[in-house]
C-alpha positions in Angstrom: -1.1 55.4 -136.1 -3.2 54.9 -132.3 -5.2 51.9 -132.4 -8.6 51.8 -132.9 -10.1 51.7 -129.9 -13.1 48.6 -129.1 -16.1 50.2 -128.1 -17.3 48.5 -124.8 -21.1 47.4 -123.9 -22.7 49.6 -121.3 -23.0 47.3 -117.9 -26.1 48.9 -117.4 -27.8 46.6 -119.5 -27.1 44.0 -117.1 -27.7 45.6 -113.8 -31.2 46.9 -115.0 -32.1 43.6 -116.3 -30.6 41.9 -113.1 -32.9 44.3 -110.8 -35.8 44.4 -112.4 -36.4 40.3 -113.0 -35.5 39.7 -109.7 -37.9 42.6 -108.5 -40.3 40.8 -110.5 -40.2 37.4 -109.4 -40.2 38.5 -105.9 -43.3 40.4 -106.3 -44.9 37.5 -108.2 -43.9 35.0 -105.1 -45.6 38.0 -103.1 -48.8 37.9 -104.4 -49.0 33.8 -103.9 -48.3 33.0 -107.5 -45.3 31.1 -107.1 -43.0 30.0 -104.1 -39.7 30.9 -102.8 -37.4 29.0 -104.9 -37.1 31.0 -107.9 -36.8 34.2 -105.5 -33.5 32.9 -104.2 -32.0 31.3 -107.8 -32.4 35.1 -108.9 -31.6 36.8 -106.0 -28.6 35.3 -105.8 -27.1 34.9 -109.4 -28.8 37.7 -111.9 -30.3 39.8 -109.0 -27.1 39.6 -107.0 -23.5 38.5 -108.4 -24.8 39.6 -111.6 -25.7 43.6 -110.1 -22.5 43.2 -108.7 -20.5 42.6 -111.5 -22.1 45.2 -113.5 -21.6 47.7 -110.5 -17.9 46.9 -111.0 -17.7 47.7 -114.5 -19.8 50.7 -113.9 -16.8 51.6 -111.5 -14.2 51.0 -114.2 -16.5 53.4 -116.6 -16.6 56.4 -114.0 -20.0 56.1 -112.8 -20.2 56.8 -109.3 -24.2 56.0 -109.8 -24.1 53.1 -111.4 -21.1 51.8 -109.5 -23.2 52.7 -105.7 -26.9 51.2 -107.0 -25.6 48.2 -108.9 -23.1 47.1 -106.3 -25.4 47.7 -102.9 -28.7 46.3 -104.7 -26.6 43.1 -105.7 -25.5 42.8 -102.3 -29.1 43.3 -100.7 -30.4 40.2 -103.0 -27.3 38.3 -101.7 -28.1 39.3 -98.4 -31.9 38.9 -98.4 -31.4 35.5 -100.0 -28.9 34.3 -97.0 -31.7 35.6 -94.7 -34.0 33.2 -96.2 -32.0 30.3 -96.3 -31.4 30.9 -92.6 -35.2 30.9 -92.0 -35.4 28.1 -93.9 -32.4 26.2 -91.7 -32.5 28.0 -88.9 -29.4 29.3 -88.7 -29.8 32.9 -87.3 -33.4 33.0 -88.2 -35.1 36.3 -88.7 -38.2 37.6 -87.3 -40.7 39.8 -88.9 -39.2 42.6 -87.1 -35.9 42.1 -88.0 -36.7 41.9 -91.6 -38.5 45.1 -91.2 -35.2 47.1 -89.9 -33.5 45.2 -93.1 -36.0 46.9 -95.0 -35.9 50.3 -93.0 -32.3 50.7 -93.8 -33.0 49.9 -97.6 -35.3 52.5 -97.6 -32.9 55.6 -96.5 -30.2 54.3 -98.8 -33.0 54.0 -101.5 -33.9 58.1 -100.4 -30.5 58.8 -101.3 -30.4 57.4 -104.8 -34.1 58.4 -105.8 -32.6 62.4 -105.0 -30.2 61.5 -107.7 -31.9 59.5 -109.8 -34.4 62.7 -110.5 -31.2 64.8 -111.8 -31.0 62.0 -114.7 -34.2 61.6 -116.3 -37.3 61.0 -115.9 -37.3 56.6 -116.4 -34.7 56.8 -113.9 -36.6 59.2 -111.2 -39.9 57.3 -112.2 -37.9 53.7 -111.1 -36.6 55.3 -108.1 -40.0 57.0 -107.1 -41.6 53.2 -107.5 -38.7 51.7 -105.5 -39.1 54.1 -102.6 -42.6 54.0 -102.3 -42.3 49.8 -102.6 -39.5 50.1 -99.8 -42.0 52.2 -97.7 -45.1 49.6 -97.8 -43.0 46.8 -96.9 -41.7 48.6 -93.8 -45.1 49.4 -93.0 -46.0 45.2 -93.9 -43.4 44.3 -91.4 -44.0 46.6 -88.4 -47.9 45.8 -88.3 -49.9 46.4 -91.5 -49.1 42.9 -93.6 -52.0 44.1 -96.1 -49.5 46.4 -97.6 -47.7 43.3 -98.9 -49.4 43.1 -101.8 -49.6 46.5 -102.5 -46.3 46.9 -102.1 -45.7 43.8 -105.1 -47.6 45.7 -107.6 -46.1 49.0 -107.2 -42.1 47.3 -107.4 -43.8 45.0 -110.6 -44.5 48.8 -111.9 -40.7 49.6 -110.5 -39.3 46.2 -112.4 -41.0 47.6 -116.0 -39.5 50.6 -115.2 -35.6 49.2 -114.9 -36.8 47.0 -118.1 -37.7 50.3 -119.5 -34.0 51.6 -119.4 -32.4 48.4 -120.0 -34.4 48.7 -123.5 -33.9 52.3 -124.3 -30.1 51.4 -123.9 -30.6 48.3 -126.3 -32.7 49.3 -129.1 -30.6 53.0 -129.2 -27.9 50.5 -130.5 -29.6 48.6 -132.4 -31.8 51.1 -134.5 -29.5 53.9 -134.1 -32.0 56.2 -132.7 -33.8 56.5 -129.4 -36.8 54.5 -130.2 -37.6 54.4 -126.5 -36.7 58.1 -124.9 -36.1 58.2 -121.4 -37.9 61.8 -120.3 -36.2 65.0 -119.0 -34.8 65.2 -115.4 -36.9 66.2 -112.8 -34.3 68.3 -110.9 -32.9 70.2 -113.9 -29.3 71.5 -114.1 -28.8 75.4 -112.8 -27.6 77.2 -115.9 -25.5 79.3 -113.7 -24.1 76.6 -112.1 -23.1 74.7 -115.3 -21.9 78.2 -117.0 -19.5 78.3 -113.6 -18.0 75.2 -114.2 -17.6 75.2 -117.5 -15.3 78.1 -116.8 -13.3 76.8 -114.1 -12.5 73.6 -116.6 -12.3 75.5 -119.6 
């Protein structure tokens, strides 16, 4: 008789939550609520080696998604936080342009990912949506037009809810059983005569 096999916990729950608090705090710092301290303890622990751990296990679970967005946005809170630090020592100190091609780069990688994210569903297109358009304003903040700093913060809070969201929907469908907190269609939906041609090429 096969073993019963252990169900395993979704690493997204981690990730999401690991994204969107860090998100959060930044954004919070942002708008002159708090300073830079608790940006870089969560950027570098839940927003960063925690994303990255989850990414990992996304890998193990086949998710070529998951595995990209968890992994490379744990990496850019590592990385963002080492630029900080290096500010802060001056140790290859950053200028306000060179944090703005940081950003610039994040922002095509984020493209990618939000073209994507709207074949899942709609929480996840609505995230990415939030995410691009934060990316955006903080290029423009950097190259010129700092007013859109705080712009930019409430639109990524908007973005952090959204990852919360998710991280929710995943928890509570557990939980209770039942999708208490539904996620939405995809924006991009599947071409039936696509999926009919693959279902015969596998079938």
């Amino acid at each position: 008789m096969p073993d019963k096999q252990v169900p395993m916990g979704n690493p997204a729950v981690v990730g999401l939550a690991g994204f969107g608090l860090t998100t959060f705090i930044l954004q919070i710092h942002n708008l002159g609520l708090c300073g830079i301290g608790p940006v870089i303890a969560c950027g570098i622990i839940f927003g960063g080696f925690a994303q990255l751990m989850a990414g990992l296990q996304e890998f193990k679970a086949g998710n070529n998604f998951g595995y990209s967005a968890f992994c490379s946005y744990g990496a850019f809170w590592i990385a963002f936080c080492i630029i900080l630090l290096g500010n802060k020592f001056d140790i290859y100190a950053s200028n306000s342009t060179d944090l703005g091609w940081f950003l610039v780069v994040w922002t095509l990688y984020t493209m990618i990912l939000w073209v994507g994210a709207m074949r899942l569903h709609a929480a996840m297109a609505t995230t990415f949506t939030l995410l691009a358009i934060g990316f955006i304003l903080l290029d423009l903040a950097h190259f010129g037009y700092p007013a859109m700093t705080k712009i930019a913060a409430y639109v990524l809070i908007g973005c952090a809810l959204s990852a919360w969201y998710m991280m929710a929907h995943i928890i509570f469908l557990q939980i209770f059983g039942r999708d208490v907190l539904p996620v939405g269609k995809p924006w991009i939906k599947p071409n039936p005569t696509t999926n009919n041609q693959n279902a015969g090429a596998t079938g």
